[in-house]
C-alpha positions as CSV (number, residue, x, y, z in Angstrom):
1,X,-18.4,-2.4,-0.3
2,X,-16.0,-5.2,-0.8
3,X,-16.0,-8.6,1.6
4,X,-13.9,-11.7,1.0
5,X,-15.4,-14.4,3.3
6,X,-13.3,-17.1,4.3
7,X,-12.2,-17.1,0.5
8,X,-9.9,-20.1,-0.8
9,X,-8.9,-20.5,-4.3
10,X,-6.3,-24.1,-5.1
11,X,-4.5,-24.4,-8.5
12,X,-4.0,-28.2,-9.9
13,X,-1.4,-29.3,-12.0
14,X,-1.2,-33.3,-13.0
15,X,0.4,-34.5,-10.0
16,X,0.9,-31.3,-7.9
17,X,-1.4,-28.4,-6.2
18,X,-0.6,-24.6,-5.2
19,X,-2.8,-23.4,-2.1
20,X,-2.8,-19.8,-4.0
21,X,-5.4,-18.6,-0.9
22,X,-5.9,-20.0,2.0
23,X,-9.5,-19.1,4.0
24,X,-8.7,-14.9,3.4
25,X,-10.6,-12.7,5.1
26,X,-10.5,-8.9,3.8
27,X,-13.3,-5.9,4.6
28,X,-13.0,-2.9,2.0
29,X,-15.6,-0.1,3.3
30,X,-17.0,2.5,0.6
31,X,-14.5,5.1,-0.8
32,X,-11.2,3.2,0.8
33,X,-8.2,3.0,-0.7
34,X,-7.3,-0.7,0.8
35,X,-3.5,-2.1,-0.4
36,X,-2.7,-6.0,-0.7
37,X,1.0,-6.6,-0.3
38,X,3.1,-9.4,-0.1
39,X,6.1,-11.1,-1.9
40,X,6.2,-12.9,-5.4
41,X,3.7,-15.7,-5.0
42,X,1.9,-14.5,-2.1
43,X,-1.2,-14.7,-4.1
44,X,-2.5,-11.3,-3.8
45,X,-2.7,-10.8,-7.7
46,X,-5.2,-14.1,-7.3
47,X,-6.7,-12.3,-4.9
48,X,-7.7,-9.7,-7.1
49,X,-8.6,-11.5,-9.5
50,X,-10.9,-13.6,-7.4
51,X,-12.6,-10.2,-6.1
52,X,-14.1,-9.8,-10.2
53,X,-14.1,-13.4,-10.5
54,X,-11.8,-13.9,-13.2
55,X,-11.1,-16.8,-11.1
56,X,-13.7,-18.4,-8.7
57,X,-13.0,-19.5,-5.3
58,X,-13.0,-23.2,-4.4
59,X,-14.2,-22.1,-1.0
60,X,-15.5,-18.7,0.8
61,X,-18.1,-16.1,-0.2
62,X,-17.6,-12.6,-2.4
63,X,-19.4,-9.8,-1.1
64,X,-19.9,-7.2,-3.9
65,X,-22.6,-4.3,-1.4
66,X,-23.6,-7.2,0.4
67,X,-24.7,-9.9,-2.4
68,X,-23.0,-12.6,-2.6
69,X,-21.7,-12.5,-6.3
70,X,-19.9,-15.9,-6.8
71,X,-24.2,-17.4,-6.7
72,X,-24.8,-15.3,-9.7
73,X,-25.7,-16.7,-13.0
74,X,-23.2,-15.5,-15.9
75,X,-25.4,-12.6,-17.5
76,X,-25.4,-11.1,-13.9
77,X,-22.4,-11.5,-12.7
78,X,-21.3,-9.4,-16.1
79,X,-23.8,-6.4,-15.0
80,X,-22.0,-6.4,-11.8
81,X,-18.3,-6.5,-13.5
82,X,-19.5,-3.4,-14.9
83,X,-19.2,-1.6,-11.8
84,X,-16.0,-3.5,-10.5
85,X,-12.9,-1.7,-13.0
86,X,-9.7,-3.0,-13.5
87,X,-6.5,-2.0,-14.3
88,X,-2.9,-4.1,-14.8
89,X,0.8,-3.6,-14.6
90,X,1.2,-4.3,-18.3
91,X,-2.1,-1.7,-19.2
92,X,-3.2,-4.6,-22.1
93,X,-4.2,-1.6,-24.2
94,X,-4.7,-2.8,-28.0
95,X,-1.9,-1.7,-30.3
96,X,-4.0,-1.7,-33.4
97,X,-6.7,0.9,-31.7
98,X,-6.0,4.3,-31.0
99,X,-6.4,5.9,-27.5
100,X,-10.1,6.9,-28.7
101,X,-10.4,3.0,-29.3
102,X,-9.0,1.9,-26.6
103,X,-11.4,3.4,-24.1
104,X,-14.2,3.2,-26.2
105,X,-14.1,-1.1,-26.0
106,X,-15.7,-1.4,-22.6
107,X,-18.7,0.5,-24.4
108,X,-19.1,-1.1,-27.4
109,X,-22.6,-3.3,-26.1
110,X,-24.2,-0.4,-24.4
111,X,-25.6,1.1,-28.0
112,X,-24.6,4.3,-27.7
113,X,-24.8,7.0,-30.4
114,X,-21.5,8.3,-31.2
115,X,-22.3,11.7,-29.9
116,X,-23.0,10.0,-26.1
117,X,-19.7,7.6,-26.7
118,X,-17.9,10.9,-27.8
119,X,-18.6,13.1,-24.7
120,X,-17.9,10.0,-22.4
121,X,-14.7,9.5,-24.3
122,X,-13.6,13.3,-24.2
123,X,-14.6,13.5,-20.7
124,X,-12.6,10.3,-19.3
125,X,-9.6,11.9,-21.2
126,X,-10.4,15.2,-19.4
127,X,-9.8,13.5,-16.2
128,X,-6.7,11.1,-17.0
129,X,-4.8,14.1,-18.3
130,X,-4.6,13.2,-22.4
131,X,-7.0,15.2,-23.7
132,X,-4.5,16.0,-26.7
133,X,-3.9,12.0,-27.6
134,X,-7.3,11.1,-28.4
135,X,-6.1,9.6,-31.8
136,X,-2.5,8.8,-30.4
137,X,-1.2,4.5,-30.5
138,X,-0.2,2.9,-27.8
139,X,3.5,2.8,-29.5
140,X,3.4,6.6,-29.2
141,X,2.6,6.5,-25.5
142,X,4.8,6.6,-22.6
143,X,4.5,3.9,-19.9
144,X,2.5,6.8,-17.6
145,X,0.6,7.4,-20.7
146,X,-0.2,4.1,-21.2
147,X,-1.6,3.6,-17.9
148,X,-3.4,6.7,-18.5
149,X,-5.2,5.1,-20.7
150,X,-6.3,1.8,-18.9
151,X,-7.4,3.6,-16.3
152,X,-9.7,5.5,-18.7
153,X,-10.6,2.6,-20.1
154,X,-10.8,0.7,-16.8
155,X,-14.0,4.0,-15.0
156,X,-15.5,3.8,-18.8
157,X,-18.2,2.4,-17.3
158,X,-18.6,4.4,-14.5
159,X,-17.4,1.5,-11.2
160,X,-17.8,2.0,-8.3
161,X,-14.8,-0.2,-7.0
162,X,-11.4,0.1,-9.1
163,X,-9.2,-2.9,-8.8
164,X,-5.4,-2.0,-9.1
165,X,-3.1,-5.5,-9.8
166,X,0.6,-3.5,-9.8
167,X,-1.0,-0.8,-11.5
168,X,2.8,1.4,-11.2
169,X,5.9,-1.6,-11.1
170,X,6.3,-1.1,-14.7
171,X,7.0,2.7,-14.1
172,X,9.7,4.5,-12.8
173,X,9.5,6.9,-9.6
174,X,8.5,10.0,-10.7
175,X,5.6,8.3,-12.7
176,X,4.5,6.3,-9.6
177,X,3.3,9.2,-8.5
178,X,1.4,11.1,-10.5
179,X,0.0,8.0,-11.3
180,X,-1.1,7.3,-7.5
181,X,-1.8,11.4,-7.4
182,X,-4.1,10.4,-10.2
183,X,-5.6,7.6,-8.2
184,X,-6.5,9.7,-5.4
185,X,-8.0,12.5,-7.6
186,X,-10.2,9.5,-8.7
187,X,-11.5,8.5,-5.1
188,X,-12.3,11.7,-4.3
189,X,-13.8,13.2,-7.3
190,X,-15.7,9.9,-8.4
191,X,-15.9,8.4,-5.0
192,X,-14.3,5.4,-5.7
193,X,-13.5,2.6,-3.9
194,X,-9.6,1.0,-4.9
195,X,-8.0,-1.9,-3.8
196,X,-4.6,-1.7,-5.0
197,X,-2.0,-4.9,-5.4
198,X,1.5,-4.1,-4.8
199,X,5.0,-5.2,-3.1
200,X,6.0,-1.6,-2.9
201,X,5.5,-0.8,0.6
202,X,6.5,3.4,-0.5
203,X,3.1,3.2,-2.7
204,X,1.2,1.6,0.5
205,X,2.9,5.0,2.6
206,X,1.9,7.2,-0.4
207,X,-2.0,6.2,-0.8
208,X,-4.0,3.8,1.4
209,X,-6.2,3.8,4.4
210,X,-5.6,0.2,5.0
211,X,-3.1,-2.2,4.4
212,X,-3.6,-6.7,4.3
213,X,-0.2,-7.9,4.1
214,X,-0.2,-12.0,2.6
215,X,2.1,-14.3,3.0
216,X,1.8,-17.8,1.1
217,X,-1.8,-17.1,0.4
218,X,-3.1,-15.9,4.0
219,X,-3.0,-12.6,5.5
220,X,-1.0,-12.0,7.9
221,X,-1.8,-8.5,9.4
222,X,-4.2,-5.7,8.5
223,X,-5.3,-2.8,10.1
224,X,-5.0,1.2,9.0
225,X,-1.6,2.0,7.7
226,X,-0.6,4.5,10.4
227,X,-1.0,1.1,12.7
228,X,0.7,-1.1,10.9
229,X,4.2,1.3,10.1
230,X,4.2,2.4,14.0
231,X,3.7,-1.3,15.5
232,X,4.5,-3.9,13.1
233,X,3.9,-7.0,14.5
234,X,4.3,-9.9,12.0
235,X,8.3,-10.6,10.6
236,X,7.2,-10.2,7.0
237,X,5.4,-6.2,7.7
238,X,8.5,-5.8,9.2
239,X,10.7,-6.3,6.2
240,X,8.2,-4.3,3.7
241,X,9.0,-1.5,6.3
242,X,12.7,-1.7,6.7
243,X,12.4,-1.2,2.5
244,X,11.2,2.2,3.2
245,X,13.8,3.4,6.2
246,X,17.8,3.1,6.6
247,X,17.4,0.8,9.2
248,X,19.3,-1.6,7.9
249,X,22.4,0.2,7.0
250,X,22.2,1.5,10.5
251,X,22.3,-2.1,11.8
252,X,25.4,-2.5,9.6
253,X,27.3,0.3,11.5
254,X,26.1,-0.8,15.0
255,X,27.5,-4.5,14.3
256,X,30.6,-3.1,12.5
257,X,34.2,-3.2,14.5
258,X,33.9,0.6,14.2
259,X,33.0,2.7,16.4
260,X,31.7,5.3,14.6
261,X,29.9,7.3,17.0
262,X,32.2,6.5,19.6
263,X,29.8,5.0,21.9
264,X,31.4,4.7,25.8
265,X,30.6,1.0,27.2
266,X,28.2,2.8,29.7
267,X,26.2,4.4,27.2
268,X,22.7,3.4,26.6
269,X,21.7,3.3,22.9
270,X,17.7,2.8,22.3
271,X,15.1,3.1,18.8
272,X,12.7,5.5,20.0
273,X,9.3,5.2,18.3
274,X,7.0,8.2,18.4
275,X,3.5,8.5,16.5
276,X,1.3,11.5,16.5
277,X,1.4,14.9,18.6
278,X,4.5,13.5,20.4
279,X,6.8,15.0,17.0
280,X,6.3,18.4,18.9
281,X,6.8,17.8,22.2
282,X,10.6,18.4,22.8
283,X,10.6,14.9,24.7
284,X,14.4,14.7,24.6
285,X,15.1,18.2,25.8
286,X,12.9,18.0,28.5
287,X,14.4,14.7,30.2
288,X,17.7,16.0,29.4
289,X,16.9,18.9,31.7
290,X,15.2,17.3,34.1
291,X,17.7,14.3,34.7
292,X,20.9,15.5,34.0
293,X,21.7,13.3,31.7
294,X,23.0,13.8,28.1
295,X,20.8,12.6,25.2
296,X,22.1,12.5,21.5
297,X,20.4,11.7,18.5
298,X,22.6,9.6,16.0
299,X,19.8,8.9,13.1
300,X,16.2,9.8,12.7
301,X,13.5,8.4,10.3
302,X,10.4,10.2,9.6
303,X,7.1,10.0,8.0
304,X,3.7,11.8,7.2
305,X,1.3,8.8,6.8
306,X,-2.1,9.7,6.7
307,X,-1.9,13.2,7.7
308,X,-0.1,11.1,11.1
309,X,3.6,11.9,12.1
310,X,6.1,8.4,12.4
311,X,9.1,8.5,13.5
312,X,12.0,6.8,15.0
313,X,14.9,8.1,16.5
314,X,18.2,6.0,17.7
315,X,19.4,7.8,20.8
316,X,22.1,6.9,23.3
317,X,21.8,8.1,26.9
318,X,24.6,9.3,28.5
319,X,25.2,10.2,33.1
320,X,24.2,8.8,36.0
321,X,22.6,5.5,35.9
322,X,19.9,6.7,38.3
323,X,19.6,9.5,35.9
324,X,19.7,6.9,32.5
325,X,17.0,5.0,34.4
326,X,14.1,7.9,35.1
327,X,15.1,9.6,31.5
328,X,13.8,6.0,29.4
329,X,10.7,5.7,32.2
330,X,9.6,9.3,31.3
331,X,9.8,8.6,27.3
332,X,7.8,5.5,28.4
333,X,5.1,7.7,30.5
334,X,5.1,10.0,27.4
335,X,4.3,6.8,24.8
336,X,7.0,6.6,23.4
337,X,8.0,3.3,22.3
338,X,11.3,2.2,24.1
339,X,14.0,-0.8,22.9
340,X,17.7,-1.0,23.7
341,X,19.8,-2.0,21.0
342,X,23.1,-1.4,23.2
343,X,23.4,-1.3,27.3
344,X,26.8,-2.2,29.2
345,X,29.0,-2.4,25.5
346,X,26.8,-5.1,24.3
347,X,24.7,-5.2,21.7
């Protein structure tokens, strides 16, 4: 549905030059939900924007169902915008216009009666949840509310493709979601494709198939999201993840003086990484049992991502050293994922 192509955008300023994207590469098939992360300046919101070509890319092609939209002339290219929506952290709703207004903009060229404009108005409402603020202002909205509205406003048009730059950073938890509930609802019942913009790696968890992760305008990793939360492979995915997990405050424990879960020098601690059917199993118990040894679980971190179980356990292994031995080489034949954070008192 959606192809970047080798896509490079550069920003000059008098004596001095920001590579905002450099030669990005992203594949977004019909009725995905695909998430762009990255840090402050990674240049995913340029990315976005690039996609609709708010801003046009120095270098690279656009692919909008295969047709290269960055050779259209300008009355074309705004036919096609019709069918790309978008929707912003700050909903840039119009405070003089009521909610009616507001949504009605994006129709104001296609000549519509007011009885046609009226039932597409009531309808979008229908389906954002604000039937009852038709005639409300923006000032007597709530942030949700708000973004209610630009989303409205945003499928108005009827897109195909929803564009999503930090649609829910302005709102707190408990909106986040219904908002991304919302989004959802929207793919399946309109079958929409969304590419969302965020550096909440919990929203990437909550909503998308796939996941580009940027880093100083490149992408760094992408693959589907159950991929990229079991086996992380670039340093910057794996501090989005950490975010979501209390890895860190383990860490802080294991490299404290204290030993809190008075660990014996011979003891083996290990993060044990398990995706999938392995959740039921009863892994542990079963190499406990069959090695002698003892195996305790001191934290567990777990996920549903995509209908997938995550986890990740930090276990220490305690017995014979024979024993210690064939217990981590059965977890390994199992597949789970094996690293020792501790062996001989040294971590």
């Amino acid at each position: 549905m959606i192809k970047l192509v080798n896509v490079s955008k550069e920003f000059r300023q008098k004596n001095n030059s920001i590579l905002a994207l450099d030669n990005v590469n992203i594949n977004v098939s019909k009725g995905e939900i695909h998430g762009v992360i990255g840090y402050s300046g990674a240049g995913k919101s340029t990315l976005i924007r690039c996609i609709n070509l708010l801003e046009k890319p120095d270098k690279g092609q656009v692919l909008y169902k295969d047709e290269d939209i960055t050779r259209l002339k300008e009355s074309d290219l705004r036919q096609r915008r019709k069918k790309i929506g978008m929707i912003f952290q700050h909903f840039n709703l119009m405070p003089s216009r009521n909610v009616y207004e507001n949504i009605a903009y994006p129709l104001k060229k296609e000549r519509l009666s007011k009885e046609d404009e009226g039932r597409i108005i009531a309808e979008l409402l229908e389906i954002v949840e604000l039937e009852d603020k038709e005639l409300a202002y923006p000032s007597q909205l709530s942030g949700g509310q708000k973004q209610r509205v630009a989303i409205a406003r945003a499928l108005a048009n009827r897109p195909e493709v929803l564009l999503c730059d930090e649609a829910t950073s302005a709102l707190d938890p408990k909106t986040t979601k219904s908002i991304l509930r919302l989004l959802k609802k929207l793919r399946d019942e309109l079958d929409l494709t969304i590419i969302l913009i965020t550096h909440e790696m919990e929203v990437i968890k909550e909503i998308c198939h796939k996941v580009s992760i940027m880093e100083r305008g490149k992408i760094v990793e992408q693959s589907d999201v159950v991929s990229i939360f079991s086996n992380p492979r670039s340093e910057v995915t794996k501090e989005f993840i950490q975010t979501t997990s209390n890895k860190n405050k383990l860490d802080e424990i294991l490299s404290g003086s204290n030993n809190t879960f008075g660990l014996r020098n011979d003891d083996i601690l290990a993060r044990v990484q398990y995706v999938g059917d392995l959740a039921n199993e009863g892994i542990l118990s079963q190499a406990s049992r069959l090695f002698n040894i003892e195996i305790s679980v001191l934290f567990g971190n777990f996920d549903v991502i995509g209908n997938t179980p995550i986890g990740e356990l930090i276990v220490f292994f305690r017995g014979e050293e024979e024993g210690v031995k064939k217990g981590l080489d059965y977890f390994i034949q199992k597949g789970l994922k094996i690293e020792i954070i501790k062996r001989n008192g040294e971590i």
